[in-house]
C-alpha positions as CSV (number, residue, x, y, z in Angstrom):
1,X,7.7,17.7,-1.1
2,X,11.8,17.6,-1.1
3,X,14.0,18.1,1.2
4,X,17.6,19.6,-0.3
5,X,20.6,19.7,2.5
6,X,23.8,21.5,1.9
7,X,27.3,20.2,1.6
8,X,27.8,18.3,4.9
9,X,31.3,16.9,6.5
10,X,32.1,15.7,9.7
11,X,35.2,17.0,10.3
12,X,37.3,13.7,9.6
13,X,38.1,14.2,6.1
14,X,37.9,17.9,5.5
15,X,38.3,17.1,1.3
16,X,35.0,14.7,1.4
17,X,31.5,16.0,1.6
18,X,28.3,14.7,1.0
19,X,24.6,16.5,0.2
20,X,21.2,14.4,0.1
21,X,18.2,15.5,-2.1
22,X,15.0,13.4,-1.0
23,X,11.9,14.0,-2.5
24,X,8.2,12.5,-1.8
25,X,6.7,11.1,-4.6
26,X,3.3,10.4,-2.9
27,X,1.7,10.6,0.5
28,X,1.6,6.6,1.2
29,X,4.8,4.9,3.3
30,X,5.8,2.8,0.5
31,X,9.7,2.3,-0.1
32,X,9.1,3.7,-4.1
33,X,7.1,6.9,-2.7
34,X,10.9,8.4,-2.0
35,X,13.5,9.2,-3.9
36,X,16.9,9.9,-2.5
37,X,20.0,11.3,-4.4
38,X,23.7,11.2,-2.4
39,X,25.8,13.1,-3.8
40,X,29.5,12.9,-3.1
41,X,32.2,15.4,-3.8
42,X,35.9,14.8,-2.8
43,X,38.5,17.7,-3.6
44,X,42.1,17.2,-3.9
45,X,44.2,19.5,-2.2
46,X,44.1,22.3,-5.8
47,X,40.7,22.0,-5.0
48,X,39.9,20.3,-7.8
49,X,36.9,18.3,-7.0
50,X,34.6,15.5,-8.4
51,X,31.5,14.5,-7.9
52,X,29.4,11.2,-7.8
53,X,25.9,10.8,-7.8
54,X,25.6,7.3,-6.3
55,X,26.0,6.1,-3.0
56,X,23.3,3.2,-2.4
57,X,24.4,2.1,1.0
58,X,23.1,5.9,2.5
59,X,20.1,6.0,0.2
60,X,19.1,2.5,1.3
61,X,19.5,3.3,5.1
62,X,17.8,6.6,4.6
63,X,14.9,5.0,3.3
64,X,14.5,2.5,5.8
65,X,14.7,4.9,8.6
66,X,12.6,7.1,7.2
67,X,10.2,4.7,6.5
68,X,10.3,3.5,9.7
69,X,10.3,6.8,11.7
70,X,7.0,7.7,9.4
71,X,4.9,3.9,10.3
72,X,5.4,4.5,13.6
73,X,4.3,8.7,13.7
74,X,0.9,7.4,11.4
75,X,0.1,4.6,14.4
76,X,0.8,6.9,16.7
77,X,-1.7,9.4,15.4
78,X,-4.1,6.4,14.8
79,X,-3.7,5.3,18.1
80,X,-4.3,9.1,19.7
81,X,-7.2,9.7,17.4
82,X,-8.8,6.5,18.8
């Protein structure tokens, strides 16, 4: 699956914006069964803007929460099914 959001700010810096593309390579909770793609775009005030394709401090946390959130949903299900 993938999960696509739009152009996101929080309101602090109007000209920054960020947009995350994760997609799930396989089924298993394994930190290379994600991939995860911030993008950043920061416009000047022409609105002339540029974009960067890396930010590995977000895509690192993003995978561990995810990760995280998804071990403890699959012992939770274990644990009901039980």
């Amino acid at each position: 699956g993938i999960i696509v959001t739009d152009w996101y700010s929080d309101n602090q810096n109007l000209n920054e914006n960020i947009k995350i593309t994760i997609r799930f390579l396989t089924n298993e909770i394994r930190s290379d069964s994600l991939k995860i793609k911030v993008y950043t775009k920061i416009c000047d005030n022409s609105d002339k803007c540029t974009i960067d394709e890396d930010n590995p401090e977000i895509s690192t946390k993003l995978v561990s929460t995810i990760l995280t959130k998804a071990t403890k949903y699959k012992q939770e299900k274990k644990n009901k099914d039980d």
